[in-house]
mmCIF file of the N, C-alpha and C atoms, coordinates in Angstrom:
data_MODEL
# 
_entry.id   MODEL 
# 
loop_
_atom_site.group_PDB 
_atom_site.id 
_atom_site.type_symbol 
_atom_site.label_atom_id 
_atom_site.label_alt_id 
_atom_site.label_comp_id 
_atom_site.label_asym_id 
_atom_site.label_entity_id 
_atom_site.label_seq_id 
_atom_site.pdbx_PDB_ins_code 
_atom_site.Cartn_x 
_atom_site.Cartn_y 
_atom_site.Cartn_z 
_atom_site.occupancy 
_atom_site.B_iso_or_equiv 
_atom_site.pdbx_formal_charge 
_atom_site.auth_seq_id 
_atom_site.auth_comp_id 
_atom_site.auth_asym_id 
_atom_site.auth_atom_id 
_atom_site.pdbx_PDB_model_num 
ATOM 1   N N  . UNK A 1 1  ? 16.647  11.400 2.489   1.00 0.00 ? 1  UNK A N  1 
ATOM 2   C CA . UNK A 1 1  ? 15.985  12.366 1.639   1.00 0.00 ? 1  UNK A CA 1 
ATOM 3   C C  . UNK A 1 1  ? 14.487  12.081 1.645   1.00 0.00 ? 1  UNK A C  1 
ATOM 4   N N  . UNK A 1 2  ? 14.178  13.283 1.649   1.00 0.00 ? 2  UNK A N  1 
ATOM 5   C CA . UNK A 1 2  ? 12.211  13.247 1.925   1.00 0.00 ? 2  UNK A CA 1 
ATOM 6   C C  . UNK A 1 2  ? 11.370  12.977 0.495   1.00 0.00 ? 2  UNK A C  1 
ATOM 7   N N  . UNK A 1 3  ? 10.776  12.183 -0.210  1.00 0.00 ? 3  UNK A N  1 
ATOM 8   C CA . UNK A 1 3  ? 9.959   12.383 -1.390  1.00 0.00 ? 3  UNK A CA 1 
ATOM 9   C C  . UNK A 1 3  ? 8.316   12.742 -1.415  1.00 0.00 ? 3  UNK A C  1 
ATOM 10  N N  . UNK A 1 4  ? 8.556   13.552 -1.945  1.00 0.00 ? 4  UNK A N  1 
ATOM 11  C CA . UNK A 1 4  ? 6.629   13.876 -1.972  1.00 0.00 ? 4  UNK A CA 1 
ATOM 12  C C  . UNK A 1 4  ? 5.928   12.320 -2.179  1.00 0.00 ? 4  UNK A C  1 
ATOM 13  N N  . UNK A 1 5  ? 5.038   12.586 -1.290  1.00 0.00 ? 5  UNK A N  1 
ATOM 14  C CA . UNK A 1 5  ? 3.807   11.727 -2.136  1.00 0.00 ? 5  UNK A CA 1 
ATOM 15  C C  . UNK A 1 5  ? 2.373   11.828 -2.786  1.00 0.00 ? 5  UNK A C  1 
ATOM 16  N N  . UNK A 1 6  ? 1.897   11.711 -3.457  1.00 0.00 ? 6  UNK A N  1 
ATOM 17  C CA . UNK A 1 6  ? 1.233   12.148 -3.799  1.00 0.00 ? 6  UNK A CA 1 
ATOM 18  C C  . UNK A 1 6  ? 0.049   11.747 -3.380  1.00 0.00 ? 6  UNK A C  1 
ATOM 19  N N  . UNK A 1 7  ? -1.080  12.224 -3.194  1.00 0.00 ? 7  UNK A N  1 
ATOM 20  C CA . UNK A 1 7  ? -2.616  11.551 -2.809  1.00 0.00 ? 7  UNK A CA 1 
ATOM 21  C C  . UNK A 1 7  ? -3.961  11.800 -3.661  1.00 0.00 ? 7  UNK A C  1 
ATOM 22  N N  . UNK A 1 8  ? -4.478  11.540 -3.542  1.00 0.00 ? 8  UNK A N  1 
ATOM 23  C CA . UNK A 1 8  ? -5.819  11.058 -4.007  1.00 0.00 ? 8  UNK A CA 1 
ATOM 24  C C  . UNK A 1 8  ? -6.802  10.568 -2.669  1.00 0.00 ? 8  UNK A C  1 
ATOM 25  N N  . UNK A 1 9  ? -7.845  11.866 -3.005  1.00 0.00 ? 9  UNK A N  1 
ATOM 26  C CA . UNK A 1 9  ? -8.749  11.691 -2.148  1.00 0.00 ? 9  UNK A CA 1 
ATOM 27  C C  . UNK A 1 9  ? -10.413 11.843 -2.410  1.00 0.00 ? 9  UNK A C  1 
ATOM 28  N N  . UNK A 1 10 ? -11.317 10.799 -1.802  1.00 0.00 ? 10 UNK A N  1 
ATOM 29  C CA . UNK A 1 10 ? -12.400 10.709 -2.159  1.00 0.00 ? 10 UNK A CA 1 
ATOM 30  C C  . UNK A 1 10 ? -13.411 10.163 -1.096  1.00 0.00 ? 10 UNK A C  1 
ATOM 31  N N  . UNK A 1 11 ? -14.497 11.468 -1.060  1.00 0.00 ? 11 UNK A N  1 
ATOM 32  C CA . UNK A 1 11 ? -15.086 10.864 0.103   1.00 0.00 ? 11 UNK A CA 1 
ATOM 33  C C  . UNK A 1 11 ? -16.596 10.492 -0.110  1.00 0.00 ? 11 UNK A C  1 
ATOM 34  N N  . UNK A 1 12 ? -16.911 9.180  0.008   1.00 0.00 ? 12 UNK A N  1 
ATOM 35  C CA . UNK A 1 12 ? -17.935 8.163  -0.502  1.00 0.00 ? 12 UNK A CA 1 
ATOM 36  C C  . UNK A 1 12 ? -18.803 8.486  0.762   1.00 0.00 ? 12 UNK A C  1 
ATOM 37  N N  . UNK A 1 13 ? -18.478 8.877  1.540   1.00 0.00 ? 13 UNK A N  1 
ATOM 38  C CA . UNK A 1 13 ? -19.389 9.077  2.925   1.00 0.00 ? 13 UNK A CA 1 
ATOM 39  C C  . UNK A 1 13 ? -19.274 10.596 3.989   1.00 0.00 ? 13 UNK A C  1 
ATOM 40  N N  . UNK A 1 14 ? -19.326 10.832 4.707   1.00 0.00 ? 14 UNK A N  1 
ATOM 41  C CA . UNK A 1 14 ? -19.329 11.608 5.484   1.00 0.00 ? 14 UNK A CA 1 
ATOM 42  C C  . UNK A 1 14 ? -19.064 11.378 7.135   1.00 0.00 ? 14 UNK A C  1 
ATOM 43  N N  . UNK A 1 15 ? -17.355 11.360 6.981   1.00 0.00 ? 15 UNK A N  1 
ATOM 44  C CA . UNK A 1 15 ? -16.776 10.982 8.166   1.00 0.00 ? 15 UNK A CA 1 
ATOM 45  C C  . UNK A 1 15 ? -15.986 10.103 7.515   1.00 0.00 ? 15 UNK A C  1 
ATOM 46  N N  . UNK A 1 16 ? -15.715 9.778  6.169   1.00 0.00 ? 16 UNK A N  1 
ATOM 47  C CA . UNK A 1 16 ? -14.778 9.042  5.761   1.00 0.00 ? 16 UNK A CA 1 
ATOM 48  C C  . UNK A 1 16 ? -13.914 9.287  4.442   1.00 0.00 ? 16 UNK A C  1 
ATOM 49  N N  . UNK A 1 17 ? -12.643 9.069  4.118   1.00 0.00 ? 17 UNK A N  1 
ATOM 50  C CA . UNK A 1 17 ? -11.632 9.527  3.083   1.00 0.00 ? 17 UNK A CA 1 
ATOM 51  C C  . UNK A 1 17 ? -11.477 8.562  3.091   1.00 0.00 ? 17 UNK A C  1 
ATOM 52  N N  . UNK A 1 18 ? -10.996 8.385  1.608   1.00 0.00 ? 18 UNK A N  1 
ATOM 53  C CA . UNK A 1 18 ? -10.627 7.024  1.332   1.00 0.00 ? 18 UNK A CA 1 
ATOM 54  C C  . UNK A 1 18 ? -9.315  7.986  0.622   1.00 0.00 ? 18 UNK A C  1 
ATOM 55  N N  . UNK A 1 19 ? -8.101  7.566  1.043   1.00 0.00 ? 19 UNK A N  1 
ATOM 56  C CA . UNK A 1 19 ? -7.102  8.653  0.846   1.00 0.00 ? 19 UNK A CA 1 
ATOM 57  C C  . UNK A 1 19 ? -6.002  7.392  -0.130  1.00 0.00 ? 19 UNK A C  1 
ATOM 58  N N  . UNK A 1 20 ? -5.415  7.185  -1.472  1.00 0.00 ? 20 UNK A N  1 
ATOM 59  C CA . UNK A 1 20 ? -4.746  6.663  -2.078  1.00 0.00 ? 20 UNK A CA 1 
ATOM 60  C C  . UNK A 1 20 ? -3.242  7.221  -2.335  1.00 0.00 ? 20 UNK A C  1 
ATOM 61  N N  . UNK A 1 21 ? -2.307  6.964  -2.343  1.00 0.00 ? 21 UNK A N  1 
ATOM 62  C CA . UNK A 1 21 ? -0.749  7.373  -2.871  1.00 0.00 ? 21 UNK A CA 1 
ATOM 63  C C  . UNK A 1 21 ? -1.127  6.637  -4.006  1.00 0.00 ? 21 UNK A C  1 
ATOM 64  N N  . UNK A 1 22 ? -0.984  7.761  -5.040  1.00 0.00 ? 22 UNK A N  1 
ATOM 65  C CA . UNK A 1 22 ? -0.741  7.515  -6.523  1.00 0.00 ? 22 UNK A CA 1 
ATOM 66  C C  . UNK A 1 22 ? 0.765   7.684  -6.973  1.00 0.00 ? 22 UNK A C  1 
ATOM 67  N N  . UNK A 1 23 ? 1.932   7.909  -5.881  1.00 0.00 ? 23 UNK A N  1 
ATOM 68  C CA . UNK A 1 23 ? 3.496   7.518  -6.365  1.00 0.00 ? 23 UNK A CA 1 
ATOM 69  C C  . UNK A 1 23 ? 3.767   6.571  -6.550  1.00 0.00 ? 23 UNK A C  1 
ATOM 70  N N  . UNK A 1 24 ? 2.527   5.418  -6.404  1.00 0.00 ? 24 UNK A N  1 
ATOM 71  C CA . UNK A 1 24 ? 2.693   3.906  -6.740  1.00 0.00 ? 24 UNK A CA 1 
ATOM 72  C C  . UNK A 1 24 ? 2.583   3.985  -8.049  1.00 0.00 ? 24 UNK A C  1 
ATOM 73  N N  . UNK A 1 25 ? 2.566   2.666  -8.459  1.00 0.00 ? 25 UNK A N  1 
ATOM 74  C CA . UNK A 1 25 ? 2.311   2.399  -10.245 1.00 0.00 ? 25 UNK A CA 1 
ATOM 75  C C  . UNK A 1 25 ? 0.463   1.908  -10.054 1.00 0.00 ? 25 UNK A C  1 
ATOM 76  N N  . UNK A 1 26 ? 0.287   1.916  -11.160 1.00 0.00 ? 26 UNK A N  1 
ATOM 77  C CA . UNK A 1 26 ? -1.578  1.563  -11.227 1.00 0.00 ? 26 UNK A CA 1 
ATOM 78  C C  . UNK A 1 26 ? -1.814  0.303  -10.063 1.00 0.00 ? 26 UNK A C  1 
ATOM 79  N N  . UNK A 1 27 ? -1.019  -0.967 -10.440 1.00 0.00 ? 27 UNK A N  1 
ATOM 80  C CA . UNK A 1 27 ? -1.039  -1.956 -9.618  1.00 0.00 ? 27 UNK A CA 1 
ATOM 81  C C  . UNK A 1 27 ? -0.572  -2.266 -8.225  1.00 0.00 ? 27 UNK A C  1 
ATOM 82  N N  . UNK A 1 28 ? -0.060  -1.248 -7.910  1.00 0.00 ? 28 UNK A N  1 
ATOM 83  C CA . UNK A 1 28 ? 0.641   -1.235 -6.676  1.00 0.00 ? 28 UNK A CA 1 
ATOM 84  C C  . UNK A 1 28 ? -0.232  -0.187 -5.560  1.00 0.00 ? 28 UNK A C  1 
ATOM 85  N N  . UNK A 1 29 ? -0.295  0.817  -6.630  1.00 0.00 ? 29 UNK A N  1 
ATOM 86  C CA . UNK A 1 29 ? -1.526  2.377  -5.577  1.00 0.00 ? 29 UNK A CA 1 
ATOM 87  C C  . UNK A 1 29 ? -2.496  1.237  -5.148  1.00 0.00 ? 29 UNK A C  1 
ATOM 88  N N  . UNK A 1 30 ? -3.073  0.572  -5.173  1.00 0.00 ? 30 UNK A N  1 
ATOM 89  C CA . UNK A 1 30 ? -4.261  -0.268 -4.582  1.00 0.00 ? 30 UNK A CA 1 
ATOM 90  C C  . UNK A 1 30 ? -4.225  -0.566 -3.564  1.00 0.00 ? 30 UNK A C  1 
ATOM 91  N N  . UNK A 1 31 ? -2.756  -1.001 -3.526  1.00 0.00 ? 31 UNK A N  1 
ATOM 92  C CA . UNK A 1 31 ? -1.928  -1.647 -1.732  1.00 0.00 ? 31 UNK A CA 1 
ATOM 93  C C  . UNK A 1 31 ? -1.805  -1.081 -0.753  1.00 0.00 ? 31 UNK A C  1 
ATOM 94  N N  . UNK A 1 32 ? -1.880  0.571  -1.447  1.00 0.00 ? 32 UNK A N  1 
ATOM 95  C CA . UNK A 1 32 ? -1.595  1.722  -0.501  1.00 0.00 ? 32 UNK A CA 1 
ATOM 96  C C  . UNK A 1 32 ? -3.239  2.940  -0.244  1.00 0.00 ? 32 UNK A C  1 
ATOM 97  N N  . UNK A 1 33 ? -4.167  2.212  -0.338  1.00 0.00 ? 33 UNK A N  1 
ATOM 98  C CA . UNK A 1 33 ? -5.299  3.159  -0.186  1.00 0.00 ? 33 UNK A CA 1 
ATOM 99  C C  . UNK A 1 33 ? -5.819  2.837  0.913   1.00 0.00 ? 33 UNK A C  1 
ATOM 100 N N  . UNK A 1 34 ? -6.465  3.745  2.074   1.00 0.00 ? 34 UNK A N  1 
ATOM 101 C CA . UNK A 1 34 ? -6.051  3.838  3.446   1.00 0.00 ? 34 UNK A CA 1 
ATOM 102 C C  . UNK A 1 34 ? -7.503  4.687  3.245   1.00 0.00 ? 34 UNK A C  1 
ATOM 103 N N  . UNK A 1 35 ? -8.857  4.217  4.833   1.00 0.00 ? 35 UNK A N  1 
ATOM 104 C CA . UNK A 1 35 ? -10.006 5.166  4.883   1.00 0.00 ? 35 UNK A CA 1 
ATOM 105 C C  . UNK A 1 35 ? -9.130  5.989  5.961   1.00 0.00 ? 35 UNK A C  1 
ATOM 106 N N  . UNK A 1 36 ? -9.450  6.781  6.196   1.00 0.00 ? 36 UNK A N  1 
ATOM 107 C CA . UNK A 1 36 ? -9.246  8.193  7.319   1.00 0.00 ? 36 UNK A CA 1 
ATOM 108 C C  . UNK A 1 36 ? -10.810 8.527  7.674   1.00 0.00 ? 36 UNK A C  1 
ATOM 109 N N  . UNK A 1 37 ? -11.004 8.212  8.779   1.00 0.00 ? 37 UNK A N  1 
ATOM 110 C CA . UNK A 1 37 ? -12.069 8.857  9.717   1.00 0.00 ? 37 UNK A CA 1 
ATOM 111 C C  . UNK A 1 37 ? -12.279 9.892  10.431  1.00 0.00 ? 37 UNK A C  1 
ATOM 112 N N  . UNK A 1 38 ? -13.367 11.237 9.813   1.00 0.00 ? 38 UNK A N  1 
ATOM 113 C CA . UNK A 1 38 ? -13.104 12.437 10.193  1.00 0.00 ? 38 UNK A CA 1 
ATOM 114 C C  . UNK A 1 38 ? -14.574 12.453 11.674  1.00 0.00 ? 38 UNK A C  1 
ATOM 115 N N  . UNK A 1 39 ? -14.575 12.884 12.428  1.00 0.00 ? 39 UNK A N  1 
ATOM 116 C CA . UNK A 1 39 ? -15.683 13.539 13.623  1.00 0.00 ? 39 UNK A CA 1 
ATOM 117 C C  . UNK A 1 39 ? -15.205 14.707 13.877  1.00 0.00 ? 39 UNK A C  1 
ATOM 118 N N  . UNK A 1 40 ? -16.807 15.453 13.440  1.00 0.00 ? 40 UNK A N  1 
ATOM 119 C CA . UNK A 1 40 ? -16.442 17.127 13.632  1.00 0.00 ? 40 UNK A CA 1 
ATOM 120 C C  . UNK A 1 40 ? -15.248 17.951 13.460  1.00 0.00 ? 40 UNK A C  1 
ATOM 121 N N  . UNK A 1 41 ? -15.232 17.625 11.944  1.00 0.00 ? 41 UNK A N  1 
ATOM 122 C CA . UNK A 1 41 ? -14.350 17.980 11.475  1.00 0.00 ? 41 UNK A CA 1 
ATOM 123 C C  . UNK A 1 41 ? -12.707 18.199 11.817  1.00 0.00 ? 41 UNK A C  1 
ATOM 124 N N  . UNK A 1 42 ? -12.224 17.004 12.824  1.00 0.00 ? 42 UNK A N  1 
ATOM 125 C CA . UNK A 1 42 ? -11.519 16.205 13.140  1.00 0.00 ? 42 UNK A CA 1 
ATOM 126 C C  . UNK A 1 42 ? -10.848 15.075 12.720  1.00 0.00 ? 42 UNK A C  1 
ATOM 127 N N  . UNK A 1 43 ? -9.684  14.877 12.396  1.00 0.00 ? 43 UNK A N  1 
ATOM 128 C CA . UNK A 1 43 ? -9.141  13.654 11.743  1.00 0.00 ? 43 UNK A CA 1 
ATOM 129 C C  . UNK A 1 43 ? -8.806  12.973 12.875  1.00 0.00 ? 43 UNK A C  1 
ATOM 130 N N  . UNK A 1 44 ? -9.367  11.492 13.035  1.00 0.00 ? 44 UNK A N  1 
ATOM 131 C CA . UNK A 1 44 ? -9.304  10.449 14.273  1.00 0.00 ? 44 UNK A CA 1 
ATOM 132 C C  . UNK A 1 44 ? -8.679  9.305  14.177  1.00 0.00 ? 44 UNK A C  1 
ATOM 133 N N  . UNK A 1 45 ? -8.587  8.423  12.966  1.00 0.00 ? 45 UNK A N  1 
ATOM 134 C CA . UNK A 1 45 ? -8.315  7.273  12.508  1.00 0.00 ? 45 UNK A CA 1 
ATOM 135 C C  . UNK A 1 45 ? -7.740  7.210  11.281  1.00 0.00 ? 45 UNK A C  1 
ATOM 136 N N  . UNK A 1 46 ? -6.705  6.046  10.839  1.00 0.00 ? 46 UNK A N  1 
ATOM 137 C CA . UNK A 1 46 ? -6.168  5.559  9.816   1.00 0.00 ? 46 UNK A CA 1 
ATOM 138 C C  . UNK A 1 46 ? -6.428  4.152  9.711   1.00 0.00 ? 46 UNK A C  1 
ATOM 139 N N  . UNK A 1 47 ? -7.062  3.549  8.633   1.00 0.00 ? 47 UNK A N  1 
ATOM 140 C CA . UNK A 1 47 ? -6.603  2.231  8.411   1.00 0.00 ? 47 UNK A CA 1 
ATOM 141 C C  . UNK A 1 47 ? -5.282  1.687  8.278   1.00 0.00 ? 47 UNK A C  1 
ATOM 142 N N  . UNK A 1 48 ? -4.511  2.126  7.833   1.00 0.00 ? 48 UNK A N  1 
ATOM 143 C CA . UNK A 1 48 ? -3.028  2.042  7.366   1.00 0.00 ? 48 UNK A CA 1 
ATOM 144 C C  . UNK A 1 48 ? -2.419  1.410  8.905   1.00 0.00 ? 48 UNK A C  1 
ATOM 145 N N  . UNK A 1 49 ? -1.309  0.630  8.454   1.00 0.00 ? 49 UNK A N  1 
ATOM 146 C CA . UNK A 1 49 ? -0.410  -0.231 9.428   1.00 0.00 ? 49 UNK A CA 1 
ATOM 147 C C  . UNK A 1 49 ? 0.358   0.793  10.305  1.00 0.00 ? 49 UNK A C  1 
ATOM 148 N N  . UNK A 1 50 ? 0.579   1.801  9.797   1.00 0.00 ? 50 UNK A N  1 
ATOM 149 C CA . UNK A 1 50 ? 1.464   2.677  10.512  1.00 0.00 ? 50 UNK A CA 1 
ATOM 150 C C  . UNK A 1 50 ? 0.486   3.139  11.783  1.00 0.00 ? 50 UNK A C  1 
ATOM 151 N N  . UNK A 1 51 ? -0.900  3.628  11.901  1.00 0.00 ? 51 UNK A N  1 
ATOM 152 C CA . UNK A 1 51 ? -1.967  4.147  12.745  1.00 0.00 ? 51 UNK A CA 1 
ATOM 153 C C  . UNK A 1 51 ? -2.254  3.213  13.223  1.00 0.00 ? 51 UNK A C  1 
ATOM 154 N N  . UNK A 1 52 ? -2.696  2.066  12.976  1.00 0.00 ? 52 UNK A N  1 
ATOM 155 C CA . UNK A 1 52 ? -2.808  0.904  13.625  1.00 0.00 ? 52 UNK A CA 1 
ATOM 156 C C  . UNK A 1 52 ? -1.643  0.143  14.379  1.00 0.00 ? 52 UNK A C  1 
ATOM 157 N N  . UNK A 1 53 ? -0.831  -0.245 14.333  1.00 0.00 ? 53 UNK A N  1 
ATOM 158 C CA . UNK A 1 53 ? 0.285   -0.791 14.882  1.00 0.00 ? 53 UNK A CA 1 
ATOM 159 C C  . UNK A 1 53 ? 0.379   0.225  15.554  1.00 0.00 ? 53 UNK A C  1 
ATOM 160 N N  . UNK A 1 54 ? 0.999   1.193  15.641  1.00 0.00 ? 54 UNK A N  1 
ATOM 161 C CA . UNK A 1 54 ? 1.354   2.667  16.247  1.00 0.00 ? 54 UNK A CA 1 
ATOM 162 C C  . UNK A 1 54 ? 0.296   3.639  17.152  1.00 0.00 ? 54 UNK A C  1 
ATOM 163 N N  . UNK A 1 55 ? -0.450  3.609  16.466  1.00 0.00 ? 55 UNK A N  1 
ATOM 164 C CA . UNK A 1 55 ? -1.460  5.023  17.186  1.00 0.00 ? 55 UNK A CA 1 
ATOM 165 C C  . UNK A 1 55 ? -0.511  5.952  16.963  1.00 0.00 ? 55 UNK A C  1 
ATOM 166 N N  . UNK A 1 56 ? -0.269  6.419  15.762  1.00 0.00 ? 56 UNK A N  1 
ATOM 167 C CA . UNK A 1 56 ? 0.411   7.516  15.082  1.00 0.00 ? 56 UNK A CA 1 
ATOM 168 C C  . UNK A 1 56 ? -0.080  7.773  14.517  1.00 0.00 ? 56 UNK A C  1 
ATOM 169 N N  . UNK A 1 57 ? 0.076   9.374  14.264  1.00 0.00 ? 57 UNK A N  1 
ATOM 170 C CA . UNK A 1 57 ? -0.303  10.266 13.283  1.00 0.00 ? 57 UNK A CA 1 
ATOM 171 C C  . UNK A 1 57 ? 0.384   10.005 12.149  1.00 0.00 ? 57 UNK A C  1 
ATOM 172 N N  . UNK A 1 58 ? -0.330  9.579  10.483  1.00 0.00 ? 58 UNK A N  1 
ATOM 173 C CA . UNK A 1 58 ? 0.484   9.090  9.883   1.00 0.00 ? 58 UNK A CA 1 
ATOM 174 C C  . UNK A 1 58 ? 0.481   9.845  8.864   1.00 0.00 ? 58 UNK A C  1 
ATOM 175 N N  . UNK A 1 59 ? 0.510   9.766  7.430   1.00 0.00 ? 59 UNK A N  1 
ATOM 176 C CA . UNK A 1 59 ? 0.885   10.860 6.588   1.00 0.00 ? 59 UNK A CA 1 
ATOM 177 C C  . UNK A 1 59 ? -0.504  10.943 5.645   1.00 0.00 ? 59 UNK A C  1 
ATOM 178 N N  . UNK A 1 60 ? -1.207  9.770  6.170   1.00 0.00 ? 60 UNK A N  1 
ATOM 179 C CA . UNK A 1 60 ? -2.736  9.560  5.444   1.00 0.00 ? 60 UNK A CA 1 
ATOM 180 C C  . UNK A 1 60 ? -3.750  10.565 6.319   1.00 0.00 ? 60 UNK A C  1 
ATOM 181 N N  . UNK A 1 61 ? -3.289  10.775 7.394   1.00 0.00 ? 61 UNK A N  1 
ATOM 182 C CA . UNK A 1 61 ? -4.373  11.847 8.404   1.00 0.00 ? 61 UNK A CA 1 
ATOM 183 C C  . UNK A 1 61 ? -3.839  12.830 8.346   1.00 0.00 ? 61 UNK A C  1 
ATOM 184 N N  . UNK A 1 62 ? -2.403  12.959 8.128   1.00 0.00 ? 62 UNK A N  1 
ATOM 185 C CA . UNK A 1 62 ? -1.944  14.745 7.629   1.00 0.00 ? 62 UNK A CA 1 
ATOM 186 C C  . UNK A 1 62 ? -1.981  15.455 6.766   1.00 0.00 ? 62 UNK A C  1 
ATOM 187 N N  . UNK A 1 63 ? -1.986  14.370 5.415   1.00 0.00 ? 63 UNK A N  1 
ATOM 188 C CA . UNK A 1 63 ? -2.625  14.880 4.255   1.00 0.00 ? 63 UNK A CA 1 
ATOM 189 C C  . UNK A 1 63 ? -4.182  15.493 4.105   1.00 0.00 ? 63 UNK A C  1 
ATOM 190 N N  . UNK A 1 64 ? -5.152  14.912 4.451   1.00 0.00 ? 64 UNK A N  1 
ATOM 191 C CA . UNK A 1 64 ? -6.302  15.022 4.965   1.00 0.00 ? 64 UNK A CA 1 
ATOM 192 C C  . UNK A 1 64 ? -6.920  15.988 5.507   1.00 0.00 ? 64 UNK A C  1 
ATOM 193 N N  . UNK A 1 65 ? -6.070  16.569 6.607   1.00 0.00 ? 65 UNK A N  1 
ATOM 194 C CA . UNK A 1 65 ? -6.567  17.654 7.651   1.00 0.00 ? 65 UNK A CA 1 
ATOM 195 C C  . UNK A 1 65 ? -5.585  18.630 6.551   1.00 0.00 ? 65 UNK A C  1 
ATOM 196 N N  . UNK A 1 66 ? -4.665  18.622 6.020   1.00 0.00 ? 66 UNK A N  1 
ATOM 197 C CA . UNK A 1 66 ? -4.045  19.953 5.397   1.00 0.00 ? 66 UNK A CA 1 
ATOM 198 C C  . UNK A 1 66 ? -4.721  19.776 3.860   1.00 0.00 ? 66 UNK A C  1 
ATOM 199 N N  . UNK A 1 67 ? -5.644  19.359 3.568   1.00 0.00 ? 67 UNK A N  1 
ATOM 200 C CA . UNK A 1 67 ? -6.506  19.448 2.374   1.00 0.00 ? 67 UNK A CA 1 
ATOM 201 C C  . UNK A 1 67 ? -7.815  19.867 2.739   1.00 0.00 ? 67 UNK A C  1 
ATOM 202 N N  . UNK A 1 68 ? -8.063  21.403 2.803   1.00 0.00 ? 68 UNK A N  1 
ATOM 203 C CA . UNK A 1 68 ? -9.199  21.729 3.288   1.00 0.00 ? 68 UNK A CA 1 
ATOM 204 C C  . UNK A 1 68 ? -10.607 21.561 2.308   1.00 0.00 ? 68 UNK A C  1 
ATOM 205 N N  . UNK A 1 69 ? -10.062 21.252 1.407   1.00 0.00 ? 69 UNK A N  1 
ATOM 206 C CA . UNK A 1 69 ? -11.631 21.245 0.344   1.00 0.00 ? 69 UNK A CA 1 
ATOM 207 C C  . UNK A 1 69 ? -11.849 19.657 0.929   1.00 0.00 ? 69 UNK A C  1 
ATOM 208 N N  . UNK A 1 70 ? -11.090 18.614 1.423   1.00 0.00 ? 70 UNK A N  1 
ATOM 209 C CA . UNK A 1 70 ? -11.354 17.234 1.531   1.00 0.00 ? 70 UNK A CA 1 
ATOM 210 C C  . UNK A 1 70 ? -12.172 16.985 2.831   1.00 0.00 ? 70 UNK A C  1 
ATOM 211 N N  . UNK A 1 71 ? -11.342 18.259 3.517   1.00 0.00 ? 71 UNK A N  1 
ATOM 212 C CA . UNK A 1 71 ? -12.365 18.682 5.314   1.00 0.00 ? 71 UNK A CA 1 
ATOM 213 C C  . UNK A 1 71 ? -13.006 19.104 5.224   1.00 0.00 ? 71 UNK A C  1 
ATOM 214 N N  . UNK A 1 72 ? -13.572 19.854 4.612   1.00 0.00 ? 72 UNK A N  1 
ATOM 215 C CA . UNK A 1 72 ? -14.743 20.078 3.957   1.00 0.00 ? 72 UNK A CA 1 
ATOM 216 C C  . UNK A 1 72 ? -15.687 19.127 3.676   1.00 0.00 ? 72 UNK A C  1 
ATOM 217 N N  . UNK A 1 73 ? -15.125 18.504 2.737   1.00 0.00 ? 73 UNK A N  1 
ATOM 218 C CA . UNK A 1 73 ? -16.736 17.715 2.300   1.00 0.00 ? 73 UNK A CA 1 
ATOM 219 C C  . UNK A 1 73 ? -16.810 16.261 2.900   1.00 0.00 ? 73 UNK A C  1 
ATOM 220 N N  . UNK A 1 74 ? -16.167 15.597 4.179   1.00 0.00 ? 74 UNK A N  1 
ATOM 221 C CA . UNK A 1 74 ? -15.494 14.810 5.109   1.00 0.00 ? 74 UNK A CA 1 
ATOM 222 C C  . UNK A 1 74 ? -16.822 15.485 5.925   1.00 0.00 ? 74 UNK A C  1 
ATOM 223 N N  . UNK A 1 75 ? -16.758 16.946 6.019   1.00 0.00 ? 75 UNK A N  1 
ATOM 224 C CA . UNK A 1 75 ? -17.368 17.348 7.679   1.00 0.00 ? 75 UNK A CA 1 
ATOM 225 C C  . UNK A 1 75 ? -18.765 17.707 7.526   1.00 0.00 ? 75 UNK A C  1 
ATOM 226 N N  . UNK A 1 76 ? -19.341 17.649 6.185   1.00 0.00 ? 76 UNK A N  1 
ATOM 227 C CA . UNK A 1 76 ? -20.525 18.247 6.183   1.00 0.00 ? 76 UNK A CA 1 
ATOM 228 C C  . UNK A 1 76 ? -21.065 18.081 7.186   1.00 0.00 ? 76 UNK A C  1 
ATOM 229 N N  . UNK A 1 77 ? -22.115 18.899 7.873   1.00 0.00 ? 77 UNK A N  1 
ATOM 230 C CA . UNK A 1 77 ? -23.107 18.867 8.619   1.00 0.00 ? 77 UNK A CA 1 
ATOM 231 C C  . UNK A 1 77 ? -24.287 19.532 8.037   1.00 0.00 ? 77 UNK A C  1 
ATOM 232 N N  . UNK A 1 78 ? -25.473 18.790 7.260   1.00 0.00 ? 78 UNK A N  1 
ATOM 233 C CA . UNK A 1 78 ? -26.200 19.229 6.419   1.00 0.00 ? 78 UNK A CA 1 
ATOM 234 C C  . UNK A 1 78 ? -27.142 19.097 6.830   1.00 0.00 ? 78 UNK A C  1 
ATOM 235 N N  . UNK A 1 79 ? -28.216 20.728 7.432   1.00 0.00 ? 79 UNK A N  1 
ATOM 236 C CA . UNK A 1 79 ? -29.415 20.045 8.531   1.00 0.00 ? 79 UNK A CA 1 
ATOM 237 C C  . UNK A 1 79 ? -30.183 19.648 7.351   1.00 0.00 ? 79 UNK A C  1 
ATOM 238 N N  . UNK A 1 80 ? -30.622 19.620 6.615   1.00 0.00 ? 80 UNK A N  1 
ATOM 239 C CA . UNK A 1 80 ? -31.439 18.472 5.241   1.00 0.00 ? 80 UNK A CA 1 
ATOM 240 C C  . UNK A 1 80 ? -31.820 17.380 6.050   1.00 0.00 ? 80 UNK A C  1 
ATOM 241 N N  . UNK A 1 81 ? -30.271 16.866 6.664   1.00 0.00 ? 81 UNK A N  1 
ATOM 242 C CA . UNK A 1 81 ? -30.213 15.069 6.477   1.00 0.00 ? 81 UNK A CA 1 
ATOM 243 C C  . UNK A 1 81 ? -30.636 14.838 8.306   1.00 0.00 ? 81 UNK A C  1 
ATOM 244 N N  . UNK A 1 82 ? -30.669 15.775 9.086   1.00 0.00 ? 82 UNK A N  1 
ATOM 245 C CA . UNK A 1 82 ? -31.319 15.740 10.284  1.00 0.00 ? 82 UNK A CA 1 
ATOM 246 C C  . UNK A 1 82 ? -32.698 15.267 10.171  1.00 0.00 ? 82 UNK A C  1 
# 
């Protein structure tokens, strides 16, 4: 049987998610917070054991790319900062 999980996402940079499962308890979600690395508005990387060990697409980069307000502000390209 499949269970949702839930996420939490926050991006401190540009080209990076810091993507959390909050189906943990307070002390445990910590264990499970994972950066996701976006290029051109592209999801490329997982910290998480599953992307690493694997080179799999894991559920921290699918969440991510199917959260478009998070690809969004992941992809800015703001000529300002040129």
């Amino acid at each position: 049987m499949a269970r949702f999980k839930g996420f939490e996402f926050r991006v401190p940079a540009e080209g990076r998610v810091l993507v959390t499962n909050v189906s943990y308890g307070d002390e445990e979600k910590e264990e499970h917070r994972y950066v996701v690395t976006v290029e051109n508005g592209v999801v490329w990387g997982c910290t998480c054991p599953h992307h690493q060990h694997r080179s799999a697409r894991c559920k921290h980069m699918r969440a991510t790319e199917n959260t478009e307000a998070v690809m969004l502000a992941a992809s800015t390209d703001n000529e300002e900062d040129r």
